[in-house]
N, C-alpha and C positions, 0 to 999 in steps of 0.2 A: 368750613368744616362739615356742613351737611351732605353736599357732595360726596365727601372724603369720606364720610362714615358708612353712603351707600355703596361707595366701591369698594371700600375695605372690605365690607361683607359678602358683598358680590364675588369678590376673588377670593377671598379665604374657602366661599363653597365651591368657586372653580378651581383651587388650589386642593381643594378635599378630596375630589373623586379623579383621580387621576389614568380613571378605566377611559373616561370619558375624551374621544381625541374629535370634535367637529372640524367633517372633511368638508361636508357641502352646506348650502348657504340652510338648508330647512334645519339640519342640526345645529348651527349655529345659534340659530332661531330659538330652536327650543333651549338649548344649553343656555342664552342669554337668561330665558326666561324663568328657567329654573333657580338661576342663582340669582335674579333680581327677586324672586317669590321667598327664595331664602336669607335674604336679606330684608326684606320687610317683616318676614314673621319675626328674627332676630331683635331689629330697630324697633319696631313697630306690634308689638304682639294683638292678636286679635282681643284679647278678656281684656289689656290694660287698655286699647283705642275705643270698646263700647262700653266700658267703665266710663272713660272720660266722655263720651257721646252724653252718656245718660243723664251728666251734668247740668244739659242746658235744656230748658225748660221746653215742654213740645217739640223736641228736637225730632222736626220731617225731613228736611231737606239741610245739608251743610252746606251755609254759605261760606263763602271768601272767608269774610272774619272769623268762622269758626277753626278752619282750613289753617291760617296763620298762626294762632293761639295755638293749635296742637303741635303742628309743626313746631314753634317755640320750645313747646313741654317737649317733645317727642328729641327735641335737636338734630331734626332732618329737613329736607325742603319743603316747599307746600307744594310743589310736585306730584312727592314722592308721598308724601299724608292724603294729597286732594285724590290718588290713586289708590292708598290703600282703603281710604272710606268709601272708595265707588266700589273697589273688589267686594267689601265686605257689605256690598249691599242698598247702599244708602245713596244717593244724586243731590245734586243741585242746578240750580239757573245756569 
């Protein structure tokens, strides 16, 4: 189902803007990116991911098990969680 929920949203934003026709491989590129960005801020919103950050105690870096745990909460992959907490700033090992 994690999967599923990031392509549902993925396509409902490539299913939204129907200006948008990627002929060559750079539009493509960008197009994927856009509606993976829009489906993360969807799933994944920035205030409820460093709400939940701010959780664990000295939180420097997210490891593995933090990764998992949100993903769990979040009901997406640790993929797609361990990507959204590097976008928004944050690394790990």
């Amino acid at each position: 189902m994690n999967r599923q929920n990031l392509a549902i949203t993925s396509n409902l934003r490539a299913a939204s803007d129907c200006s948008v026709f990627p002929i060559d491989v750079v539009k493509i590129v960008r197009y994927e990116i856009a509606a993976n960005k829009f489906a993360a801020e969807l799933l994944m919103p920035e205030a409820m991911v460093r709400s939940e950050l701010e959780k664990y105690d000295d939180f420097i870096d997210a490891n593995e098990d933090i990764v998992a745990v949100m993903a769990a909460k979040f009901n997406v992959s640790t993929t797609a969680m361990g990507f959204r907490i590097q976008n928004l700033g944050y690394s790990w090992p």
